[in-house]
C-alpha positions in Angstrom: 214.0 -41.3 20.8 217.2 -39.2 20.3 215.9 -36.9 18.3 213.1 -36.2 20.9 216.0 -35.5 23.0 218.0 -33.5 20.8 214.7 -31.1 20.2 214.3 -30.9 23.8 218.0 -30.1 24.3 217.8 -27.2 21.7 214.8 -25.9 23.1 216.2 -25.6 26.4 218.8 -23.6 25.2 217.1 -21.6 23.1 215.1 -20.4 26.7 217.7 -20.4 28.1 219.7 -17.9 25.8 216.6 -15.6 25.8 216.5 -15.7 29.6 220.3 -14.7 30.2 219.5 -11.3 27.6 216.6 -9.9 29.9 219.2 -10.0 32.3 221.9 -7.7 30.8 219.9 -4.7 30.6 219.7 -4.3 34.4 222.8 -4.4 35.1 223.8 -0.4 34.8 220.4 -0.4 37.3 222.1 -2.7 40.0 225.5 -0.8 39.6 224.2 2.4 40.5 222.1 1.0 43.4 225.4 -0.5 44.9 227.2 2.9 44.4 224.7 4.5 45.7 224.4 2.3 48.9 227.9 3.1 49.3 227.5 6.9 49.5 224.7 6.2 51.8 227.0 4.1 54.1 230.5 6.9 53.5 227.6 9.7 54.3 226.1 8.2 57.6 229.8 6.7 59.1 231.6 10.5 58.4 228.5 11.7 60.1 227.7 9.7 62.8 230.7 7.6 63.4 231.7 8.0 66.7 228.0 7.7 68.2 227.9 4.4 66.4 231.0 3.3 67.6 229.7 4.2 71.0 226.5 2.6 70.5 228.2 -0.4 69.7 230.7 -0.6 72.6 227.6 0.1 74.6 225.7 -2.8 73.3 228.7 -5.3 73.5 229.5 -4.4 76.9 226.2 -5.1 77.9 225.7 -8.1 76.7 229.5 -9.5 77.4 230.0 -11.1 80.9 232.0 -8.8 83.7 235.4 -10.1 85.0 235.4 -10.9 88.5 231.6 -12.2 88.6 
């Protein structure tokens, strides 16, 4: 019965190992998404900052409850 086990166990790993090295080779792809998503963001807050910022006071103050009600 243990060595059931221990073929099992080395099995596992074995997929497990050639899982994890598909991985690797999308990482350069996900770091140039998030660098590119922070250019986005830099881009569209140097641009449109302050009508953001308004937009969001706006919204808040509408929603918030007025003192003295």
């Amino acid at each position: 019965m243990t060595a059931r086990m221990q073929a099992w166990a080395v099995q596992a790993q074995l997929r497990l190992r050639t899982l994890g090295e598909d991985d690797r080779g999308d990482v350069p792809g996900w770091v140039l998404v998030t660098l590119m998503t922070a250019g986005l963001v830099s881009v569209l807050w140097f641009v449109a900052g302050n009508a953001l910022q308004q937009l969001f006071q706006d919204a808040v103050t509408s929603v918030s409850p007025r003192s003295g009600l």
